[in-house]
C-alpha positions, 0 to 999 in steps of 0.5 A: 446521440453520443453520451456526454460524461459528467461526473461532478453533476452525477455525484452532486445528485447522489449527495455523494462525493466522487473517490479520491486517490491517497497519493504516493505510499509515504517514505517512511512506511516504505522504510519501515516494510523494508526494515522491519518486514516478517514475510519475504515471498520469493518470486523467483529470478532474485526477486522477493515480495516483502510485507508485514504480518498483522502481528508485526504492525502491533509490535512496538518498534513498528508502531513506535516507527509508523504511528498513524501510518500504521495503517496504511502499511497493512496494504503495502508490499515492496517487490526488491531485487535481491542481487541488485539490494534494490526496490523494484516495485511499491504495491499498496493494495486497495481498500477493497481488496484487502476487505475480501 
C-alpha cells in the first residue's frame, strides 16, 4: 500500500506548526556585509567569502546601518568576484547550523 504524505494533519496533531522559510536575505543586510565586513576568506580563483565578525555586528555604524536586521546578518556571507567586483553567491547559514 503506497504511503500518502499529509503534513498539515500530522502538524495539526502535534499541536505544532510546520516550519516557515525567512524568504530572501533583505538588501539592506546584503549592503551592510558588503560595506562594513571584517572577515574576507579567500577561496581562490579571485573569489572571497566575506562576513561580519560578532565584534562588528556590535559596532555602531553597523547596528545604526542594520537595526532589527542585525540579527540576521550573523548567518549571511557573500561569495564576491574579485576581478569582476561583483557578488556571485549570498549564503545565509540556518538557524541550526550556526547553534552548533
Amino acid at each position: 500500500m503506497p504511503y500518502t504524505f499529509q503534513p498539515r494533519r500530522a502538524f495539526a496533531a502535534r499541536g505544532t506548526r510546520p516550519p516557515v522559510a525567512a524568504g530572501p536575505v533583505p538588501a539592506c543586510v546584503v549592503n551592510a556585509v558588503l560595506r562594513y565586513h571584517d572577515e574576507a576568506h579567500d577561496q581562490g580563483g579571485g573569489r572571497s567569502l566575506l562576513r561580519l565578525s560578532a565584534r562588528r555586528l556590535r559596532d555602531a555604524e553597523v547596528v545604526q546601518a542594520l537595526g532589527e536586521l542585525a540579527r540576521r546578518a550573523v548567518g549571511v556571507s557573500i561569495l564576491w568576484n574579485e576581478r569582476e567586483e561583483e557578488i556571485i553567491r549570498v549564503l545565509e547559514a540556518t538557524p541550526t547550523s550556526l547553534a552548533a
